[in-house]
Each structure stands twice: as C-alpha cells, then as structure tokens.
matplotlib code that plots the C-alpha trace (Angstrom):
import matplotlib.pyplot as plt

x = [31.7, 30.6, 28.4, 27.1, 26.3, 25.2, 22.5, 21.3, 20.3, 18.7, 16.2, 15.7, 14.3, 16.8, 18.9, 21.1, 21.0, 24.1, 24.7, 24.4, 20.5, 18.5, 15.7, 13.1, 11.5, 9.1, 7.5, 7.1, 5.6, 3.1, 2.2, 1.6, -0.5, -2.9, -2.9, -4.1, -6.5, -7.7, -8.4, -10.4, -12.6, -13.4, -14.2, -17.0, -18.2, -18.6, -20.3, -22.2, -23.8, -24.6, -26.1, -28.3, -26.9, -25.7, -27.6, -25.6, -24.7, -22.9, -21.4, -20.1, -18.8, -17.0, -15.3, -14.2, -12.4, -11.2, -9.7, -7.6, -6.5, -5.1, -3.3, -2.3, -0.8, 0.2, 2.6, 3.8, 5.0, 7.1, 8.4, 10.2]
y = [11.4, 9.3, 12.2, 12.7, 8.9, 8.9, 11.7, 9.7, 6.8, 9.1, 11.1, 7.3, 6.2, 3.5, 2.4, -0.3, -1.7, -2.2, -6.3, -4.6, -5.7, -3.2, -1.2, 0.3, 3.1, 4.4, 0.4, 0.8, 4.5, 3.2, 0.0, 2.8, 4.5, 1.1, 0.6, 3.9, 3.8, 0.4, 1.9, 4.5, 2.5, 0.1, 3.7, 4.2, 1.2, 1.4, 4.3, 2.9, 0.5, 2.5, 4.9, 2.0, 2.9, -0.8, -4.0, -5.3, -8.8, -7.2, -4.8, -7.2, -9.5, -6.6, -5.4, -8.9, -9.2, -5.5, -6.9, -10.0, -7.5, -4.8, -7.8, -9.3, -5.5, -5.2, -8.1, -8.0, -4.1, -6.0, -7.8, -4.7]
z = [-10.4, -7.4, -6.2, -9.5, -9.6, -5.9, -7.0, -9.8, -7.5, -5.0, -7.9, -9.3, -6.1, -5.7, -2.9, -1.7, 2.0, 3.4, 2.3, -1.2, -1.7, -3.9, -2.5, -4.9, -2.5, -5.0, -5.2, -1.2, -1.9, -4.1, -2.0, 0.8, -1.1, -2.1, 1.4, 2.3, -1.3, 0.8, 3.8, 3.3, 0.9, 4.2, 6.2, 3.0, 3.3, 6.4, 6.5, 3.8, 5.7, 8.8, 6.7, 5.1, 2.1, 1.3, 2.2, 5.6, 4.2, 0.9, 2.6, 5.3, 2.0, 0.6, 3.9, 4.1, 0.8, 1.5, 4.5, 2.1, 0.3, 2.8, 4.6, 1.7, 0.9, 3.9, 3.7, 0.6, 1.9, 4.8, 2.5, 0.5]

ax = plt.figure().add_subplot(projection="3d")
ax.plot(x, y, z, "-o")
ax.set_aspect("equal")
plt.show()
C-alpha cells in the first residue's frame, strides 16, 4: 500500500521535504519554463534592436520591464 501511495505522489508531481512541508515540482517546472519563455524573448529583442528592427528607446523600455519580470520570476522560483 505505501508503495502504491508513494507512486501516486511521485506521477502527481508532489513531494514532501523532510520537516513535512509540501513541494509541488510541476509549479517549479512551469516557473522554469516562464523563465526560459522570458529569456529568449530578451535575446529577440535584442536582436531586434541591433537589427534596427525596433526603435532603440522601445526596445530599451521593453528589455527593462522584461528584466522586472524575469527577476520577479526568478524570485518567486527561490521561493518554491
């Protein structure tokens, strides 16, 4: 029964630290993957805007509030 219940857990993508705390790993796969999501959309901006494909001073604003949100990402996936 306890592997049985043990399995369960694992497939759900749950797991308990060892103070008994619950850890929901498929929340931190899925922050990962904003981060990543994130990430690569500051590499096109980039890109973007040493291609001239973006007026500088927008694509400077939107790196910028790209950057709030990756860190504010960033933290919250410490936090898990």
């Amino acid at each position: 029964m306890n592997k049985l219940i043990i399995t369960i857990g694992l497939l759900s993508g749950l797991s308990y630290q060892t103070d008994g705390t619950r850890v929901d790993y498929t929340e931190k796969i899925k922050l990962a993957e904003s981060i990543n999501h994130i990430q690569d959309m500051k590499e096109w901006m980039q890109s973007d805007v040493d291609n001239d494909n973006i007026i500088t001073d927008l694509g400077e604003f939107y790196m910028e509030n790209l950057n709030e949100v990756e860190d504010i990402l960033i933290e919250i996936y410490n936090t898990k």
